[in-house]
N, C-alpha and C positions, 0 to 999 in steps of 0.2 A: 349360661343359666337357662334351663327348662322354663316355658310360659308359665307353670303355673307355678314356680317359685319365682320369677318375676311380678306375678301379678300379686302374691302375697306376700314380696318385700314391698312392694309398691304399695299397700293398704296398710302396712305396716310405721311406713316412712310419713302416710297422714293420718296415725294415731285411729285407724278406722277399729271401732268394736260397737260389739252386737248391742253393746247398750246404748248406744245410742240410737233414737227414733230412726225407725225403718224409712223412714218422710225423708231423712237426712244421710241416710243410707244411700237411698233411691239415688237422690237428687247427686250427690257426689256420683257415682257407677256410671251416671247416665254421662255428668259433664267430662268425664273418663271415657268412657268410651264414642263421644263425637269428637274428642283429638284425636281417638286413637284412628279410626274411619278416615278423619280430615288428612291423617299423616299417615294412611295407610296400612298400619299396624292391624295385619285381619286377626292376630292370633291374642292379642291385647283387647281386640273388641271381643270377640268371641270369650274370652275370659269374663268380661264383664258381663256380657248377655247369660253368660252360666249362674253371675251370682246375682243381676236382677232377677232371675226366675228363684233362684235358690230365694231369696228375700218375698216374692208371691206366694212362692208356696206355704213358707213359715206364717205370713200373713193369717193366707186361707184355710191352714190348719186352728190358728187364733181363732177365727172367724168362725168356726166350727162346733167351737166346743161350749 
C-alpha cells in the first residue's frame, strides 16, 4: 500500500472529516504524527506534516476573506 493511501485509510478508520473543527483536526495529525517520529515512520510523519499545512492554509484563506 502507497503512503498516501495509507495515510487516507488511516483518517478513514478514525472517522476524520473536514467538518469537524480544524482545533480537532489539528490536535489528532499532530498526536499521529509524534507516534509516527517516536516509531520511526518518516513517510507517515511527512503525510501528516502535508495535511497540518494543508489545514493552515484552509484556515488562512478563512482568515482572509
Amino acid at each position: 500500500m502507497n503512503d498516501v493511501k495509507r495515510f487516507s485509510t488511516l483518517l478513514d478508520l478514525l472517522n476524520y472529516k473536514e467538518n469537524i473543527p480544524s482545533y480537532h483536526r489539528g490536535n489528532l495529525i499532530h498526536a499521529i504524527m509524534d507516534f509516527a517520529a517516536s516509531t520511526g515512520d518518516v513517510e507517515l510523519e511527512e503525510s501528516c506534516q502535508r495535511e497540518i499545512e494543508r489545514i493552515k492554509a484552509k484556515n488562512s484563506s478563512y482568515s482572509q476573506d
